[in-house]
MISE-481982 format. One record per residue: x, y, z of N, C-alpha, C in turn. Coordinates in nm, 2 decimals, padded with zeros to 4 digits. Layout:
BEGIN
{neast=X, nnorth=Y, nup=Z, caeast=X, canorth=Y, caup=Z, ceast=X, cnorth=Y, cup=Z}
...
This chain:
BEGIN
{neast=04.45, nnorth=-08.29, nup=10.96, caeast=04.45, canorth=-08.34, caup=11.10, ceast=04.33, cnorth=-08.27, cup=11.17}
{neast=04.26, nnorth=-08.37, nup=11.23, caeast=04.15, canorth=-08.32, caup=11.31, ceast=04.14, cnorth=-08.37, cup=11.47}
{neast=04.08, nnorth=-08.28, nup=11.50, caeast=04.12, canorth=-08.33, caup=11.71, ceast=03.93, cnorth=-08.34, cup=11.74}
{neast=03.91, nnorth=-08.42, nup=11.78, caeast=03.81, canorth=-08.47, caup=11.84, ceast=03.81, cnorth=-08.50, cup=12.00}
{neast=03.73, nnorth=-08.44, nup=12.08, caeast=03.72, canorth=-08.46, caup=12.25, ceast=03.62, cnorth=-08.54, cup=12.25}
{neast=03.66, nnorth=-08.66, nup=12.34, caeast=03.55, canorth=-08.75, caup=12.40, ceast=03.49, cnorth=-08.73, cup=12.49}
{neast=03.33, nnorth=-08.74, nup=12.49, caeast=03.24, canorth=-08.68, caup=12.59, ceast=03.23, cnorth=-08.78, cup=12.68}
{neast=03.20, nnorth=-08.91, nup=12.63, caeast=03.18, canorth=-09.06, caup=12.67, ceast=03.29, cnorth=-09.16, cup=12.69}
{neast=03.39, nnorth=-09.10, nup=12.76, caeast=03.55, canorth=-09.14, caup=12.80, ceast=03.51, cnorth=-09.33, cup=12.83}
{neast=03.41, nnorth=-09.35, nup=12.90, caeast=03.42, canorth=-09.50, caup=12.95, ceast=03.38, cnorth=-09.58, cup=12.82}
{neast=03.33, nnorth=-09.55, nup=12.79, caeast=03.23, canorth=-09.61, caup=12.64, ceast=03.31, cnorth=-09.62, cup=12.50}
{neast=03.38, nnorth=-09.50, nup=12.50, caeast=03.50, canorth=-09.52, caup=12.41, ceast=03.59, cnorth=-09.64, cup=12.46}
{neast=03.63, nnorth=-09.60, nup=12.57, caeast=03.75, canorth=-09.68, caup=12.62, ceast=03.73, cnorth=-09.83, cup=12.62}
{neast=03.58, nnorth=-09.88, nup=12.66, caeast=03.55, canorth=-09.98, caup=12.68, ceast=03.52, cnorth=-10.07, cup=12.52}
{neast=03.52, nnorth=-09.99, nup=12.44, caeast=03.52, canorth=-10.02, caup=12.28, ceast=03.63, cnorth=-10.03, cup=12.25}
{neast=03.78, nnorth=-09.95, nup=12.27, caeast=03.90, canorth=-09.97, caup=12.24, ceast=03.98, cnorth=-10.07, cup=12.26}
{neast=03.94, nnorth=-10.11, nup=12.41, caeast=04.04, canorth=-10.22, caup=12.46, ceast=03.98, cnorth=-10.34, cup=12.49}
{neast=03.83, nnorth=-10.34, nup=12.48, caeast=03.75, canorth=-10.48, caup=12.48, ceast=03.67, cnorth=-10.49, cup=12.33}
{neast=03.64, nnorth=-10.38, nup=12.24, caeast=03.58, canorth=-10.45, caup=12.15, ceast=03.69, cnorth=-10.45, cup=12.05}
{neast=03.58, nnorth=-10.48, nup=11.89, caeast=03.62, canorth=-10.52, caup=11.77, ceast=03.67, cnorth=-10.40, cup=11.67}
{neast=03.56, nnorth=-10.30, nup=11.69, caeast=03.58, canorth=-10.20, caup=11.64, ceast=03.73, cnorth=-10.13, cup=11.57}
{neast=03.83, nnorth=-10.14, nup=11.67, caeast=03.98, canorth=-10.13, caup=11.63, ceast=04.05, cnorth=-10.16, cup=11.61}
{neast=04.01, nnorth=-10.33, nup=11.54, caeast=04.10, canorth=-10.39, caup=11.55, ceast=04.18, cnorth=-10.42, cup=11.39}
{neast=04.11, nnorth=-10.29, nup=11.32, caeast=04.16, canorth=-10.30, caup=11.17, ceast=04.28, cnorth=-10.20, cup=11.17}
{neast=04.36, nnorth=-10.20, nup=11.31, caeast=04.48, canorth=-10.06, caup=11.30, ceast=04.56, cnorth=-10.16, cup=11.36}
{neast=04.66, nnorth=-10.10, nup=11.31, caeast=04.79, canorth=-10.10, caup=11.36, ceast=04.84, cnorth=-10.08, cup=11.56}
{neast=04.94, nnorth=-10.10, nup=11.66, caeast=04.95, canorth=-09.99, caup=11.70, ceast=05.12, cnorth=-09.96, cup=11.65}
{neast=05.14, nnorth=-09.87, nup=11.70, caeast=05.25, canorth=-09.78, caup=11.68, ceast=05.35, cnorth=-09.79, cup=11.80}
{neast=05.25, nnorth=-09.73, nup=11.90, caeast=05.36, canorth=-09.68, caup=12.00, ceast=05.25, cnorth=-09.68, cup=12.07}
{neast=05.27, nnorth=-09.72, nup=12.22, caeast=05.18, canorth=-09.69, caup=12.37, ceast=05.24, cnorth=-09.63, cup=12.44}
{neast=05.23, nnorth=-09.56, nup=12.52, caeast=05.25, canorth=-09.47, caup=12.69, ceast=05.16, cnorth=-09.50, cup=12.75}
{neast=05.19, nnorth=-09.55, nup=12.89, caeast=05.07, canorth=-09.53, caup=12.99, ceast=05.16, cnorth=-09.46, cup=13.09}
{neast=05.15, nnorth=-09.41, nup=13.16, caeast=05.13, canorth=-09.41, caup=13.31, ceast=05.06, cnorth=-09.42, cup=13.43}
{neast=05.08, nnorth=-09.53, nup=13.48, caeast=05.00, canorth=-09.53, caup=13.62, ceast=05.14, cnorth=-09.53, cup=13.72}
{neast=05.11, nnorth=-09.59, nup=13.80, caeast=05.25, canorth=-09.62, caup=13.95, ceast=05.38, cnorth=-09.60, cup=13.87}
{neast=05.38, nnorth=-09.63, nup=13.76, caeast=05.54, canorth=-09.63, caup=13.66, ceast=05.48, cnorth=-09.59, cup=13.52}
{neast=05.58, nnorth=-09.58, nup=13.49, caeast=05.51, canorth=-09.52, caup=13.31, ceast=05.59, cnorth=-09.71, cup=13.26}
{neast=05.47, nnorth=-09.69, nup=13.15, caeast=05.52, canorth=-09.80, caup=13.04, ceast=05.53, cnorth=-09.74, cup=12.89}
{neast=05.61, nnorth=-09.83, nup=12.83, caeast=05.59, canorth=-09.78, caup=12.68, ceast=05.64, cnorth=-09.85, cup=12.61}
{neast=05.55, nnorth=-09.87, nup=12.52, caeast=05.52, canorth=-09.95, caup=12.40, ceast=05.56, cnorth=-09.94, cup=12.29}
{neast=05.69, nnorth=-10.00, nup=12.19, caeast=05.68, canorth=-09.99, caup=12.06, ceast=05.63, cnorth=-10.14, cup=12.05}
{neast=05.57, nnorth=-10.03, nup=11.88, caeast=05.47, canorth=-10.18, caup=11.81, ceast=05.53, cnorth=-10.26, cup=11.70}
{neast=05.64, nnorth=-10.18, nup=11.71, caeast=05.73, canorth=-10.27, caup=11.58, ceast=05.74, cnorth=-10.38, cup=11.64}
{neast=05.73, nnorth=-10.48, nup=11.53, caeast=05.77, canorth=-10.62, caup=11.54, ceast=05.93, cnorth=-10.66, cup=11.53}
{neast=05.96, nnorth=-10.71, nup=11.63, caeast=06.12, canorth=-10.78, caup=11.65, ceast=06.08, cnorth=-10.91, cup=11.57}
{neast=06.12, nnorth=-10.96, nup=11.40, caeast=06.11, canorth=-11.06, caup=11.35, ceast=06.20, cnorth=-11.14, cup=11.45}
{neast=06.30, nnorth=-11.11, nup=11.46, caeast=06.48, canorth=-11.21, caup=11.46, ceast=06.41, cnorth=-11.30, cup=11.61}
{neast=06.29, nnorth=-11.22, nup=11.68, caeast=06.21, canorth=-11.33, caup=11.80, ceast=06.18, cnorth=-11.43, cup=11.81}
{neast=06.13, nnorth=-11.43, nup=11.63, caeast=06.02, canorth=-11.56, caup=11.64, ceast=06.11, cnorth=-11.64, cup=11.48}
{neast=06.07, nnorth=-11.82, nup=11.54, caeast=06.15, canorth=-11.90, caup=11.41, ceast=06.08, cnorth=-11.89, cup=11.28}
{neast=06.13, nnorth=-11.91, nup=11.22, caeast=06.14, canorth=-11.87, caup=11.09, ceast=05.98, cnorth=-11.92, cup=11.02}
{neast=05.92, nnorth=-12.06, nup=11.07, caeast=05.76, canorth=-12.07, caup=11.08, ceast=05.72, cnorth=-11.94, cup=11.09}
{neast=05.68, nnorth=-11.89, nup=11.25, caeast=05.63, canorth=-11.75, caup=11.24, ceast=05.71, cnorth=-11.66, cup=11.16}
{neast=05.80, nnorth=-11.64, nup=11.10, caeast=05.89, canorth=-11.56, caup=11.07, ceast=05.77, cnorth=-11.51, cup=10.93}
{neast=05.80, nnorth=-11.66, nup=10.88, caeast=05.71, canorth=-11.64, caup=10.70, ceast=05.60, cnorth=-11.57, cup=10.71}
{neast=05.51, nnorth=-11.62, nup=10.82, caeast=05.34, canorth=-11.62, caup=10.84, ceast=05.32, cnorth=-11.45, cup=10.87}
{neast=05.39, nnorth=-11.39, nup=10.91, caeast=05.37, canorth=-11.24, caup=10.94, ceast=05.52, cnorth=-11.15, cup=10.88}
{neast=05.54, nnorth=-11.23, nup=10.79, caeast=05.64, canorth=-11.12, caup=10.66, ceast=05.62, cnorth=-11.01, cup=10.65}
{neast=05.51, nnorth=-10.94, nup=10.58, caeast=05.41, canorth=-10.86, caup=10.54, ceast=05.41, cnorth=-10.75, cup=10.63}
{neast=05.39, nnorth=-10.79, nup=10.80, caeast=05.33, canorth=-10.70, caup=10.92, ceast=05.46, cnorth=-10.60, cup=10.98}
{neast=05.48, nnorth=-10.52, nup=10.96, caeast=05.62, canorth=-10.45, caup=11.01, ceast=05.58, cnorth=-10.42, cup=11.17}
{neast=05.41, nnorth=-10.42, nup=11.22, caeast=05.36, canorth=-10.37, caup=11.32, ceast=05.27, cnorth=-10.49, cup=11.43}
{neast=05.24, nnorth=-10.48, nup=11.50, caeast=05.14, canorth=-10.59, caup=11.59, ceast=05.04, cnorth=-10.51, cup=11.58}
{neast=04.91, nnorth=-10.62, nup=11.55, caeast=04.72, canorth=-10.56, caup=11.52, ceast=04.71, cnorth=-10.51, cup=11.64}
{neast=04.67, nnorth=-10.42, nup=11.63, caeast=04.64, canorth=-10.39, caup=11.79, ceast=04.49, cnorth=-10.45, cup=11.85}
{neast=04.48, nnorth=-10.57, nup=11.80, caeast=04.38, canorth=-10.66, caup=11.84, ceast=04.43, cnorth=-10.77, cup=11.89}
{neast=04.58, nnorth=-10.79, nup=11.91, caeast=04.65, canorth=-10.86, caup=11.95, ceast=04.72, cnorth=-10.83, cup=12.10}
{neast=04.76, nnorth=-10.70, nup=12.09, caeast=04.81, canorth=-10.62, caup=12.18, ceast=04.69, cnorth=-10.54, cup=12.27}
{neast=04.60, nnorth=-10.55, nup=12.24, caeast=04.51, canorth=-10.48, caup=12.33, ceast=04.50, cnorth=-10.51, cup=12.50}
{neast=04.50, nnorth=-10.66, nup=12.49, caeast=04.49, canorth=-10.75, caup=12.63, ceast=04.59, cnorth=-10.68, cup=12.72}
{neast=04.70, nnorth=-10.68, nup=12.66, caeast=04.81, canorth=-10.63, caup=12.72, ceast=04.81, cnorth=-10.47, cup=12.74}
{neast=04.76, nnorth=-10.42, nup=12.71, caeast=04.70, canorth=-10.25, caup=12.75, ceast=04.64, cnorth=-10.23, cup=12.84}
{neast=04.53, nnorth=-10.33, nup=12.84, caeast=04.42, canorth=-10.33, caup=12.90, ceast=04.47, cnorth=-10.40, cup=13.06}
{neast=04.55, nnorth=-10.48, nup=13.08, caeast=04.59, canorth=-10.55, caup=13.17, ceast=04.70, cnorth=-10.45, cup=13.27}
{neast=04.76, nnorth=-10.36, nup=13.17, caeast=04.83, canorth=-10.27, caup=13.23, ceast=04.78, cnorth=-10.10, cup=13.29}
{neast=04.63, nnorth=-10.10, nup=13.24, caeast=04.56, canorth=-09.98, caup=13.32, ceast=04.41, cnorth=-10.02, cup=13.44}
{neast=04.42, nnorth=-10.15, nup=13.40, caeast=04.26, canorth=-10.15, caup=13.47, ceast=04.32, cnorth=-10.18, cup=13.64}
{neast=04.21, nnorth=-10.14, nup=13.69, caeast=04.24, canorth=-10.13, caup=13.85, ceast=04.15, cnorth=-10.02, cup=13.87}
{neast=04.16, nnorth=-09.99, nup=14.04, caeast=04.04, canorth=-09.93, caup=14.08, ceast=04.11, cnorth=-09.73, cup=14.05}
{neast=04.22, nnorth=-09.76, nup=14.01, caeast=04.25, canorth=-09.60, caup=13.99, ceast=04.27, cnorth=-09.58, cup=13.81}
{neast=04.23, nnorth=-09.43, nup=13.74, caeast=04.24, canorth=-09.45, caup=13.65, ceast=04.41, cnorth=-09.42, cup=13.63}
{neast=04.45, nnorth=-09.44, nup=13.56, caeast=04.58, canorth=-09.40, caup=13.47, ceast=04.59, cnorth=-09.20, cup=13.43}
{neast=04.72, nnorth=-09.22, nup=13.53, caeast=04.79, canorth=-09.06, caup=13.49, ceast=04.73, cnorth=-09.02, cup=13.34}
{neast=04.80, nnorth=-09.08, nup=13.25, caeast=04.77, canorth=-09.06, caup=13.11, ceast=04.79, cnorth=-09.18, cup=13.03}
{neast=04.74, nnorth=-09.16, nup=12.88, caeast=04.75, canorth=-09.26, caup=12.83, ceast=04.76, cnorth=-09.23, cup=12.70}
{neast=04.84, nnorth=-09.25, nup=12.62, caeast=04.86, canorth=-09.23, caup=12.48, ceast=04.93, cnorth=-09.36, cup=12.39}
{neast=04.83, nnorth=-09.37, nup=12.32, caeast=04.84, canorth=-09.44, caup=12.20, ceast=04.80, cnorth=-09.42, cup=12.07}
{neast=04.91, nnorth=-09.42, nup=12.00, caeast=04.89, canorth=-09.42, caup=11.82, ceast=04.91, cnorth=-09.54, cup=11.76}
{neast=04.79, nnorth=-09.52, nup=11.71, caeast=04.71, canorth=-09.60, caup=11.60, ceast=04.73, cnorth=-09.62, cup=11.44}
{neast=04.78, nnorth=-09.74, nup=11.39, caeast=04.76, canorth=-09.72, caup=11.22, ceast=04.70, cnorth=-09.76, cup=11.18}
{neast=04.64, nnorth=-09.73, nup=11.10, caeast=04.50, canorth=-09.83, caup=10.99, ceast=04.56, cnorth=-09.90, cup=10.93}
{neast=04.60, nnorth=-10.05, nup=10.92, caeast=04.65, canorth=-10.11, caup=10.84, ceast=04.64, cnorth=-10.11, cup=10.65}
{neast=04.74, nnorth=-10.20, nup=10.63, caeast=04.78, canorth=-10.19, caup=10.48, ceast=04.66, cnorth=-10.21, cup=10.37}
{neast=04.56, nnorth=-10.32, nup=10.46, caeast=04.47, canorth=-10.33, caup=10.35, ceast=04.30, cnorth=-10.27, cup=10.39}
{neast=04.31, nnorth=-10.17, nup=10.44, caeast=04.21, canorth=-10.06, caup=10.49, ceast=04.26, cnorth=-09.95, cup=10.38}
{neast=04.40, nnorth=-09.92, nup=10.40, caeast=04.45, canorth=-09.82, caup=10.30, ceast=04.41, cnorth=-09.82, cup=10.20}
{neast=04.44, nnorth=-09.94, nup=10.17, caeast=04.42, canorth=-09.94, caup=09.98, ceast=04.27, cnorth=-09.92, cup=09.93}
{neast=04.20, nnorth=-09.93, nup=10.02, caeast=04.02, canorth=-09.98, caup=10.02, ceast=03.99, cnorth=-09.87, cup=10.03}
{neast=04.03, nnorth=-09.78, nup=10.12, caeast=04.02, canorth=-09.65, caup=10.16, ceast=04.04, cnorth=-09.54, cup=10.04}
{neast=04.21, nnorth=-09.58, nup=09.96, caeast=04.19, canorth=-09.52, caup=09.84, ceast=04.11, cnorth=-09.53, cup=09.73}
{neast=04.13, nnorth=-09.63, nup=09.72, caeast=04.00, canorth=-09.71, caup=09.57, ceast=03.86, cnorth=-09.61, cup=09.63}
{neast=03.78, nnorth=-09.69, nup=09.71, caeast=03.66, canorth=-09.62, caup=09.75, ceast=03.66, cnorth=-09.45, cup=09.72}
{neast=03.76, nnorth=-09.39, nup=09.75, caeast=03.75, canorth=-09.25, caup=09.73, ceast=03.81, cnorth=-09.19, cup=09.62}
{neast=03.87, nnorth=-09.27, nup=09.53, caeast=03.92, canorth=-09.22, caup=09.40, ceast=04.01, cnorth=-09.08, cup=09.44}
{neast=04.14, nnorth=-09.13, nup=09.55, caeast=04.22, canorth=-09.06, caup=09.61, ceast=04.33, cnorth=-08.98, cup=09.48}
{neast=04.39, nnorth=-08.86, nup=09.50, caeast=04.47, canorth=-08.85, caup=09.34, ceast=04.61, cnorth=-08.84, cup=09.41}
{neast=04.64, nnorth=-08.97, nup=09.51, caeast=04.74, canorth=-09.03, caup=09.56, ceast=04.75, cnorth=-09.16, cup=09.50}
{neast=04.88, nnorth=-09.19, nup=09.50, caeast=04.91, canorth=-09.37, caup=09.51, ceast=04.88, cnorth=-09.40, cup=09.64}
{neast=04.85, nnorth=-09.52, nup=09.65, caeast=04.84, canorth=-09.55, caup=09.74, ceast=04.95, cnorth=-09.65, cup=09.81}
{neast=05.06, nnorth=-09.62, nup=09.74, caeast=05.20, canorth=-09.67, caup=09.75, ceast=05.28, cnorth=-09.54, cup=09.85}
{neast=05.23, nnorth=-09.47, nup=09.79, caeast=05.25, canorth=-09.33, caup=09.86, ceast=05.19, cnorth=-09.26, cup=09.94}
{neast=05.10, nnorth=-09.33, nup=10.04, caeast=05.08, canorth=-09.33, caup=10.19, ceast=05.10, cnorth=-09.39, cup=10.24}
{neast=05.20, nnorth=-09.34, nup=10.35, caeast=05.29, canorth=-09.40, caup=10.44, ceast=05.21, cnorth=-09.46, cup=10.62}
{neast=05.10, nnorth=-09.38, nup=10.63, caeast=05.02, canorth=-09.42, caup=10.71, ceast=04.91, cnorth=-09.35, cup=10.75}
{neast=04.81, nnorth=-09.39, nup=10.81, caeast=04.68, canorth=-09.31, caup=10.86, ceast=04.67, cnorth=-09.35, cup=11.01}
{neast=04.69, nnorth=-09.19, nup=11.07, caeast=04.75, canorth=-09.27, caup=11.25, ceast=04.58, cnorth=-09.20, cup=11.28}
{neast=04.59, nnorth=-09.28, nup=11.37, caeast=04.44, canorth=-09.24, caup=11.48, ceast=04.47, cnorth=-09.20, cup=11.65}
{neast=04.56, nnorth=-09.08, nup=11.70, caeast=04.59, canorth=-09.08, caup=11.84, ceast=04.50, cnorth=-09.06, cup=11.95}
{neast=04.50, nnorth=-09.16, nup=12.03, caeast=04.41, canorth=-09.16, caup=12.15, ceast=04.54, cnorth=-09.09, cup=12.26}
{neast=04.47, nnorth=-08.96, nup=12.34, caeast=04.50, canorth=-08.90, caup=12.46, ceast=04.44, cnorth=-08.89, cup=12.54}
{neast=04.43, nnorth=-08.95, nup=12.69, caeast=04.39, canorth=-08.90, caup=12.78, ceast=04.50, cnorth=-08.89, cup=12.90}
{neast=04.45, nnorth=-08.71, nup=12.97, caeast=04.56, canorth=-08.68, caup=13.06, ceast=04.45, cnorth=-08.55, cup=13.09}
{neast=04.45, nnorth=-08.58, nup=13.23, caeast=04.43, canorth=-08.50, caup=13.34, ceast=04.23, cnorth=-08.54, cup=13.28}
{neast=04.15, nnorth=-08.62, nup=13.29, caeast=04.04, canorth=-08.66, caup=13.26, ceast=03.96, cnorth=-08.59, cup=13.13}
{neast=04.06, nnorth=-08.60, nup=13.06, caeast=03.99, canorth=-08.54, caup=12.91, ceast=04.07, cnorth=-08.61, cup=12.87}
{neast=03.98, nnorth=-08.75, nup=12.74, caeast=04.00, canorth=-08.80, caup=12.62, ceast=03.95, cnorth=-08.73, cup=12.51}
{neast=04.10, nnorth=-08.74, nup=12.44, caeast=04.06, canorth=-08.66, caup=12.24, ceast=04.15, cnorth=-08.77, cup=12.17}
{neast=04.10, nnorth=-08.78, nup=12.09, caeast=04.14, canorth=-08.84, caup=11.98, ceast=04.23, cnorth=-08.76, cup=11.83}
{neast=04.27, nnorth=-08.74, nup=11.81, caeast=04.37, canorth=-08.68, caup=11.66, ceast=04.42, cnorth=-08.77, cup=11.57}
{neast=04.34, nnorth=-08.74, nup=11.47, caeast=04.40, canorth=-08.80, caup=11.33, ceast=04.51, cnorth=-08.77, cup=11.25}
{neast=04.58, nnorth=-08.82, nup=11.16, caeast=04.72, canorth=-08.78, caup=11.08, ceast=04.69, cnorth=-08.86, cup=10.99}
{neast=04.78, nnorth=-08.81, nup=10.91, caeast=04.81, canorth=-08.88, caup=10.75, ceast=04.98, cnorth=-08.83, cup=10.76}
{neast=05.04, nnorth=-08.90, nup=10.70, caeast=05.18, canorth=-08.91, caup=10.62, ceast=05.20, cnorth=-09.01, cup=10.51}
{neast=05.27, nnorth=-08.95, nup=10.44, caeast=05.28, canorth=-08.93, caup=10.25, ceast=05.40, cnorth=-08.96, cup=10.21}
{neast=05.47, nnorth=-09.07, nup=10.13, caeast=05.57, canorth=-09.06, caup=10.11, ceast=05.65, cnorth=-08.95, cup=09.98}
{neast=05.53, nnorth=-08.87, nup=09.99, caeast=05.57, canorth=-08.76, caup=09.87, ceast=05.52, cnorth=-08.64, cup=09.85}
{neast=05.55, nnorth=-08.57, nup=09.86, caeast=05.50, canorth=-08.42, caup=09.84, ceast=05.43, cnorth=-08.33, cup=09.78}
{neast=05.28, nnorth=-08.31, nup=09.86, caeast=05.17, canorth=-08.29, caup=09.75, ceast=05.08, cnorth=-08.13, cup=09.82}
{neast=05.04, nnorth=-08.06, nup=09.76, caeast=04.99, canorth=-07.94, caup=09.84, ceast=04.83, cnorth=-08.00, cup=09.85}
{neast=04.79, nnorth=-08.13, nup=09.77, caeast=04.65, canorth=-08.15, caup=09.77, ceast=04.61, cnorth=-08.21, cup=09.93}
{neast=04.51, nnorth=-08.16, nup=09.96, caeast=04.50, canorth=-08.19, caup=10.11, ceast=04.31, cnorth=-08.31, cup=10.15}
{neast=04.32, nnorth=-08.37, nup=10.00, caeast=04.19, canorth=-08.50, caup=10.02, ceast=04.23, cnorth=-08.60, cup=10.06}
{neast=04.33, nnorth=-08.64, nup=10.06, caeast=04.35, canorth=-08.75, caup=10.19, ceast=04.34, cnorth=-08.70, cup=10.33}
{neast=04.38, nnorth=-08.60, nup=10.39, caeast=04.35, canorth=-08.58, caup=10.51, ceast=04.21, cnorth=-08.56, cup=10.54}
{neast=04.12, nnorth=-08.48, nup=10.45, caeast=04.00, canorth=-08.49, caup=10.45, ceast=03.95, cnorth=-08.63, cup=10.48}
{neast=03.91, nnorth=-08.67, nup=10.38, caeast=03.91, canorth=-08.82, caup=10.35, ceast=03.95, cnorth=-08.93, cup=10.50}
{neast=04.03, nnorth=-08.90, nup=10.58, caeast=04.11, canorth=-08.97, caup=10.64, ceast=03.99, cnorth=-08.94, cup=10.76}
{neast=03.98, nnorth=-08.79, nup=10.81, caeast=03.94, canorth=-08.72, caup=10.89, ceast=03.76, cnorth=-08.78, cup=10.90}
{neast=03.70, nnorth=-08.73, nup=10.79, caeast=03.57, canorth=-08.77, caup=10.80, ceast=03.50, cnorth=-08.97, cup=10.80}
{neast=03.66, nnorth=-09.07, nup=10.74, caeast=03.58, canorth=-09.16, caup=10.79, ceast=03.65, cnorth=-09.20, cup=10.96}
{neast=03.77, nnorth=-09.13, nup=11.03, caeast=03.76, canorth=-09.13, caup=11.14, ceast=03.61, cnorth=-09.09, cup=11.20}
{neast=03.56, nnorth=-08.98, nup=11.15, caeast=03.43, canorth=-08.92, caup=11.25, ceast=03.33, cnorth=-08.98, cup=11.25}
{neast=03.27, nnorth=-09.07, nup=11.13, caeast=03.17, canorth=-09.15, caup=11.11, ceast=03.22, cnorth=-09.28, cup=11.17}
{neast=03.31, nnorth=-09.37, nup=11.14, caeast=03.31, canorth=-09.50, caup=11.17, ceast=03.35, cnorth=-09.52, cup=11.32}
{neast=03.50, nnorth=-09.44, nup=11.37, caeast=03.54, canorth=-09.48, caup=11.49, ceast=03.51, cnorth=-09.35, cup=11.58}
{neast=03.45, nnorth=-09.26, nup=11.57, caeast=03.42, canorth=-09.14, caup=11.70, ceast=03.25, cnorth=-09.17, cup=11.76}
């Protein structure tokens, strides 16, 4: 796990919720607070949608958060910023696997459970923190590495 402070809060922000850049994650879970707090789970309610959509997104236990973005973004913009804002991030399923392969991880890749990316901001400091979880018990610590440095290079 590694914690990253954003110096360039608008520029980030303005990459998160209007560009492309993040749109290979998952989300998890949102908080905002502005006038009311909101909050976000990103699990998908299948039993919502007929069984058409039902098939077509089998696979996705989560909404892209290139889908859900609009709807983030619609709930903090205004001329005041937002109390706080917290959102976790997952790299989806087939970032994972690419992510392993590439690195010749001495993990399955069945056996990571997820790569989260948390965006904080509260009281006008944005940081970012990275995570790993593992469905198995390992003292080796190159996935987190691994996780950590292509966070710093690709999305910081």
């Amino acid at each position: 796990m590694k914690q990253f402070e954003i110096e360039e809060t608008g520029k980030f922000m303005s990459e998160l919720l209007t560009g492309e850049r993040y749109d290979s994650f998952y989300l998890f879970e949102a908080r905002i607070k502005t006038g009311i707090d909101y909050n976000i789970n990103g699990k998908i309610n299948k039993d919502f949608f007929d069984s058409d959509d039902r098939d077509i997104m089998a696979a996705e236990e989560y909404i892209d958060w290139k889908n859900i973005k609009p709807t983030v973004y619609e709930l903090i913009k205004g001329d005041k910023l937002p109390l706080s804002l917290k959102l976790i991030l997952m790299f989806n399923r087939e970032n994972i696997t690419r992510l392993a392969e590439m690195n010749n991880l001495p993990i399955s890749e069945n056996d990571i459970g997820a790569l989260f990316f948390n965006v904080l901001y509260e009281k006008g400091k944005l940081t970012v923190t990275t995570g790993t979880s593992v469905k198995t018990f390992s003292l080796d610590k190159t996935l987190d590495h691994v996780w950590d440095s292509t966070v710093e290079k690709y999305y910081i």
